[in-house]
C-alpha positions in Angstrom: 9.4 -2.2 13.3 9.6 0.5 9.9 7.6 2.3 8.0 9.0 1.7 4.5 9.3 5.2 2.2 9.4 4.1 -1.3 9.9 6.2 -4.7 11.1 4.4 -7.8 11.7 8.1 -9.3 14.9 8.0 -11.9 14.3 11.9 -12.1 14.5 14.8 -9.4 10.6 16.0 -10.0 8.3 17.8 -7.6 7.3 14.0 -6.6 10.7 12.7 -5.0 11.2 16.2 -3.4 8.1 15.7 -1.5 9.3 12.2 -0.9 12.2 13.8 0.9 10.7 16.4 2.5 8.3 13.5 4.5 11.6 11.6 5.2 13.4 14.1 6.8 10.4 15.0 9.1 10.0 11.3 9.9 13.6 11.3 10.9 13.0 14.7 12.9 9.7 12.9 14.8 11.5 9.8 15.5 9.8 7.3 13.4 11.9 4.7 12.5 11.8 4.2 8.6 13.6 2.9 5.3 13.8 4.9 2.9 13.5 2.9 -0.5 14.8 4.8 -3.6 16.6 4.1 -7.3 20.1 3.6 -7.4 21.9 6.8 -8.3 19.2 8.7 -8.8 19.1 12.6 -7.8 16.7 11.3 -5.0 19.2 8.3 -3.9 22.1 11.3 -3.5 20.4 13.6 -1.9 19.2 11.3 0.8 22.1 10.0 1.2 23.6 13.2 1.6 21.8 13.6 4.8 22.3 10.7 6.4 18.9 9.5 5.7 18.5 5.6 6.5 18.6 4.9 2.4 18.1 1.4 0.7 19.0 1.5 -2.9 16.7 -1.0 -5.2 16.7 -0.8 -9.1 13.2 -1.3 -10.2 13.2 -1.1 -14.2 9.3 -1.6 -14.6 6.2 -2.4 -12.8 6.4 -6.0 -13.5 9.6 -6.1 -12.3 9.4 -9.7 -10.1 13.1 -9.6 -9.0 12.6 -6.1 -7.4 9.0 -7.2 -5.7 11.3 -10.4 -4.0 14.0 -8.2 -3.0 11.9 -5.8 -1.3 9.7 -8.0 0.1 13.2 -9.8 1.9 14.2 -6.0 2.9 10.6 -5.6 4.4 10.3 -8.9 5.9 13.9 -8.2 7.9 12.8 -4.6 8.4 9.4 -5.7 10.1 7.8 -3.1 7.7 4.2 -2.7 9.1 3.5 0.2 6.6 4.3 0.6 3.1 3.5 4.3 1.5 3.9 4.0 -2.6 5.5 7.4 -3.8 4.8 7.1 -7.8 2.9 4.6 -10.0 6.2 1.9 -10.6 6.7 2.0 -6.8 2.7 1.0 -6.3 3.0 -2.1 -8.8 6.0 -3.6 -7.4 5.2 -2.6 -3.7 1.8 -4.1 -3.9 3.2 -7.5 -4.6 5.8 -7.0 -1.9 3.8 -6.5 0.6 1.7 -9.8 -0.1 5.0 -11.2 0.3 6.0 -9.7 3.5 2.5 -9.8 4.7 2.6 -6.0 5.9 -0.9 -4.6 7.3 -0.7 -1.0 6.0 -0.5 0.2 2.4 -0.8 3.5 1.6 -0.3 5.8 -1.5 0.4 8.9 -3.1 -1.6 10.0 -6.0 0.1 13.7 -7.9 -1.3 13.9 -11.0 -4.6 14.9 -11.9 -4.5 12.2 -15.3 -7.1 10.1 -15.4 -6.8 6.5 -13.9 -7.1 3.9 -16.3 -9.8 1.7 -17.2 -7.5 -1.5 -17.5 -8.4 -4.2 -14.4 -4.4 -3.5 -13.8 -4.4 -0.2 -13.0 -7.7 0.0 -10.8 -5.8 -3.1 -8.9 -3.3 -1.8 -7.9 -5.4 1.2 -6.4 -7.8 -0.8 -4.4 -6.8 -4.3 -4.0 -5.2 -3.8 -0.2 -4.8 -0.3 0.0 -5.9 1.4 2.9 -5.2 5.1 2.1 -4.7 7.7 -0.7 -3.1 10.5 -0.6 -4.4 13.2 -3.3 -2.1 16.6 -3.3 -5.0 18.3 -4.1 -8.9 18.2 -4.8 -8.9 17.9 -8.1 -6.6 14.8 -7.9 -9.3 13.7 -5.7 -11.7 14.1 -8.5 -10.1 12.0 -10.8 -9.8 9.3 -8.3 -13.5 9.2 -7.3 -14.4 9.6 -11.2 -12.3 6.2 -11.9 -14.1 4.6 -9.4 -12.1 4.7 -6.1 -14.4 5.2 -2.6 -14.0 9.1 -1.4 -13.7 7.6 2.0 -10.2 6.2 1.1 -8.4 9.5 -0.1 -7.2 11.9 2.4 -6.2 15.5 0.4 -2.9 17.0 1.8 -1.3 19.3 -0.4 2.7 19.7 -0.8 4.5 21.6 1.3 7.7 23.6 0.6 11.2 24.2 2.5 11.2 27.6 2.9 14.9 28.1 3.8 16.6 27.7 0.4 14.3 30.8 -0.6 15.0 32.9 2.3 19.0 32.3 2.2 18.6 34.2 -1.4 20.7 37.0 -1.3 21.5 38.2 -4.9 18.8 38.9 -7.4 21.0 39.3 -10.6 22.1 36.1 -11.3 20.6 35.1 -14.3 21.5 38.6 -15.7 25.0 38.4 -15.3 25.0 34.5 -16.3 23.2 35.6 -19.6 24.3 39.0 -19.7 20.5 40.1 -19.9 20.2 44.1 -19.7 18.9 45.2 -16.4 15.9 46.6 -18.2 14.9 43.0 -19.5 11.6 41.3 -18.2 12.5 37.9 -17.5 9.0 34.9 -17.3 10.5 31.8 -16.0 9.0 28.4 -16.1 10.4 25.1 -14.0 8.6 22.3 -15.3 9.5 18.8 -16.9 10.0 19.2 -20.4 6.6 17.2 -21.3 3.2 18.0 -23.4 0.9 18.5 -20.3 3.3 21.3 -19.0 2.2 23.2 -21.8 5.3 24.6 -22.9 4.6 24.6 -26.5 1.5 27.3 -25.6 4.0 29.0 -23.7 6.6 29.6 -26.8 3.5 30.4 -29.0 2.9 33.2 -26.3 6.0 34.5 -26.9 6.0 35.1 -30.3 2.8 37.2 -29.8 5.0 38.8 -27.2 8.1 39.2 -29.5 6.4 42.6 -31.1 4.7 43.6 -28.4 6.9 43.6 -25.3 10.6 42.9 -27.1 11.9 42.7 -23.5 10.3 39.7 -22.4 12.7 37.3 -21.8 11.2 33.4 -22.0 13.5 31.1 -19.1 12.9 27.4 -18.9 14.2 25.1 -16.4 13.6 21.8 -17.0 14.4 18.4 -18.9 12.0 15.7 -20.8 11.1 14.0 -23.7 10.1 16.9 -25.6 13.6 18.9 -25.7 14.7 18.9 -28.9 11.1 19.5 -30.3 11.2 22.6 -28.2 14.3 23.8 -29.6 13.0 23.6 -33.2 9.5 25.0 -32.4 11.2 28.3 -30.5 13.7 28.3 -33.9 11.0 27.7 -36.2 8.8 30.7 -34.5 11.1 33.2 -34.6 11.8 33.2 -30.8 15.4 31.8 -30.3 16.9 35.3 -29.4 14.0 35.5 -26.4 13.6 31.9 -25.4 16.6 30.1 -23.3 16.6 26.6 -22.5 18.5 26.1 -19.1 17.9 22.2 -18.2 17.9 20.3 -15.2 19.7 22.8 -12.5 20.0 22.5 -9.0 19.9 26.3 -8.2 16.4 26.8 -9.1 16.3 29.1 -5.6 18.9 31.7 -7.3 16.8 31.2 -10.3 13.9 32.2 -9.3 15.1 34.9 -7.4 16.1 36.3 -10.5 13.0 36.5 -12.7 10.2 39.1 -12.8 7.6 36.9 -13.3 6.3 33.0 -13.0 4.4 30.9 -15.4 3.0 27.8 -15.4 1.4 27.1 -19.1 0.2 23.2 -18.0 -3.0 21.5 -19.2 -2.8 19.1 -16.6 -1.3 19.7 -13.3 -2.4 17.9 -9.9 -1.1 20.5 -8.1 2.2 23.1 -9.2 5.0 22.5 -6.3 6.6 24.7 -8.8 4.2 27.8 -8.0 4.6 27.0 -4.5 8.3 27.7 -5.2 7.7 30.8 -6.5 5.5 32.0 -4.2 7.7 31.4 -1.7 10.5 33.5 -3.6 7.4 36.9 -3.9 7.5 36.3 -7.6 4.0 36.8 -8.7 2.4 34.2 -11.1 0.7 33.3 -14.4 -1.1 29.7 -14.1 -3.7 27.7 -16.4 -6.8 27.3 -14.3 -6.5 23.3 -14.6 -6.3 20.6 -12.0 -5.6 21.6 -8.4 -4.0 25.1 -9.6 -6.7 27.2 -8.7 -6.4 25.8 -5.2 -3.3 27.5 -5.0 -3.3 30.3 -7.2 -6.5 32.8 -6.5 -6.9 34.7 -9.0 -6.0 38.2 -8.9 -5.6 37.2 -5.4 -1.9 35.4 -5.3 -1.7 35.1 -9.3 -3.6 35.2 -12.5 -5.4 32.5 -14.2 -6.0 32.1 -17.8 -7.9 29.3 -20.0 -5.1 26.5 -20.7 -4.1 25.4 -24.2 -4.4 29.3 -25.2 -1.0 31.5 -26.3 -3.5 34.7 -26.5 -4.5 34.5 -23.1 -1.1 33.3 -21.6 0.4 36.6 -23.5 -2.1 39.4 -22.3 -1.7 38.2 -18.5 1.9 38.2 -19.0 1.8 41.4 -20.6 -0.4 42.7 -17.6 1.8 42.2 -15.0 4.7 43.3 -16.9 3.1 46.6 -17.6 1.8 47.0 -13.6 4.5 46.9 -11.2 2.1 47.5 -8.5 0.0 45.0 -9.3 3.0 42.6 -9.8 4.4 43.1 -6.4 0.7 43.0 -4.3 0.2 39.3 -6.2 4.2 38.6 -4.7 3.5 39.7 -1.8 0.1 37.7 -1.2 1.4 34.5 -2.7 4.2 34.7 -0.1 1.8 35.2 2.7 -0.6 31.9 1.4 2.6 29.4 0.7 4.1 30.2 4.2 0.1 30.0 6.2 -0.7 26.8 4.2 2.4 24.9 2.4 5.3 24.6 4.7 6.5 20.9 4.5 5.7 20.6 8.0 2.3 20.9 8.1 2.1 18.2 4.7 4.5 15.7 7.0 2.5 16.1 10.1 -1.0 15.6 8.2 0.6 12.4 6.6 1.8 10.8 10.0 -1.8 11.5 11.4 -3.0 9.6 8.5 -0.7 6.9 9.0 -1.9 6.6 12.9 -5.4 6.9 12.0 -5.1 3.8 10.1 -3.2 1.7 12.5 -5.1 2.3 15.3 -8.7 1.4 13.0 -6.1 -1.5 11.8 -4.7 -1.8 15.7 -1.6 -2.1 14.6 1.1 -0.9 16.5 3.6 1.1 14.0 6.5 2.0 16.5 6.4 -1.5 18.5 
């Protein structure tokens, strides 16, 4: 018997890394699973690297038929008894798998906070057959209920975070001698997909309030998406390019972080942040939007500072705040650190989804490890 683990992710997003993180503790637990994932994708070699029991499947779309018959086969000879849906093309094409296969337990994972929507589609493949979601946060849970799914179906388990790539951090310069930053530069960093609910575009507005007000703010951006090159020109067309740098997709984001002053999130929508639970975990204090499941992780003036989202003025003054307090900067560190490490560890999210998994199977009696 498996579980099957399945995440039709082409990018390496907070998504597939919680994917991993609930792999590796299945492995650790004993649970005997299949991990399902794109071919080549960041997720597919990372797995991989650690031995993780990997099967590679190309799914191009969520009508994709020939991917829905060859997992079904994989599931069928796997005698898959439950099926957890990582992301929204994994949920179409798993959903018809499983019909196939004929496997008992279905359960997905819900990370945004965007609204479902209306089409008969998309509200099938949330409740035709499924028997649990996962929301990272309450207000994913929200939108669920508000597009019409039962509250009794959604379990809330927020992400979790693997502390050791923070803790191994030794140097703290890194970006400064990459960049050759002055050591008396403030450096705001932001790791988020380059897209139009992260908010970057407030964030760069920010900055050119900051420009004559703080000069040594230094903008960093970590991240790749659809809205890269319109990014570029806005920062060039504002005035900014001389504070603002553009990094991309990096793989180092622990040495990144542990070289910035400060962290900001500018999104407008945001299920949860795994990106603030990052930077908690590296005592960097924080700047967030009070949007989505945020404020579940950021208190404010608690572990961080909240602001309105979609406003530069308001982004700017809080950065400006904690820039100008060092005291206050390093008690909102030094809390968030505390919070991640009592609430977030990727433990505690595995061991809450494997309860939910037996809590289903024994309503269900069926027996996952037979």
């Amino acid at each position: 018997m498996s579980l099957f683990q399945i995440d039709a992710g082409r990018e390496w997003r907070g998504g597939q890394r919680q994917a991993l993180f609930l792999a590796r503790e299945l492995r650790k637990s004993g649970w005997p699973f299949t991990f399902v994932v794109q071919p080549d994708s960041p997720l597919h070699e990372k797995a991989a690297a650690e031995g993780l029991p990997v099967l590679p499947l190309r799914i191009k779309r969520e009508t994709d038929l020939f991917a829905a018959l060859r997992l079904a086969r994989a599931m069928k000879r796997g005698g898959c008894r439950l099926a957890h849906f990582h992301d929204a093309h994994s949920v179409a094409v798993g959903g018809l798998a499983c019909d196939r296969a004929r496997v008992p337990i279905r359960v997905i994972s819900r990370r945004v906070d965007f609204p479902l929507k209306r089409n008969a589609l998309s509200r099938r493949k949330y409740t035709r057959n499924v028997d649990g979601l996962i929301a990272i946060s309450e207000a994913v849970k929200d939108v669920l209920v508000k597009g019409g799914i039962a509250p009794g179906v959604i379990d809330v388990v927020p992400s979790g975070v693997d502390f050791s790539p923070f803790e191994g951090v030794a140097e703290r310069d890194f970006l400064r001698r990459e960049f050759g930053f002055a050591a008396d530069d403030y450096l705001v960093g932001i790791v988020a997909a380059l897209e139009d609910h992260k908010g970057h575009r407030y964030l760069l507005e920010a900055a050119r309030i900051l420009k004559d007000r703080a000069p040594k703010i230094k903008i960093v951006i970590v991240g790749k998406g659809s809205l890269e090159m319109d990014l570029d020109k806005q920062a060039r067309d504002l005035g900014i390019s001389s504070l603002v740098f553009f990094l991309g997709f990096r793989d180092d984001v622990p040495r990144i972080l542990a070289s910035l002053d400060l962290f900001v999130m500018s999104s407008h929508l945001e299920g949860l942040g795994t990106s603030i639970l990052d930077a908690m975990a590296s005592r960097l204090p924080v700047v967030a939007t009070q949007v989505g499941g945020i404020p579940e992780v950021v208190i404010h003036d608690e572990t961080g500072l909240l602001v309105s989202p979609r406003n530069p003025e308001a982004l700017a003054a809080a950065i400006l705040k904690i820039q100008q307090d060092p005291a206050l900067a390093r008690r909102l560190g030094e809390r968030g650190y505390e919070v991640v490490h009592e609430k977030f560890s990727a433990e505690a999210m595995a061991r809450r989804i494997i309860a939910i998994y037996e809590r289903i199977a024994a309503r269900k009696r069926v027996d996952l490890r037979g």
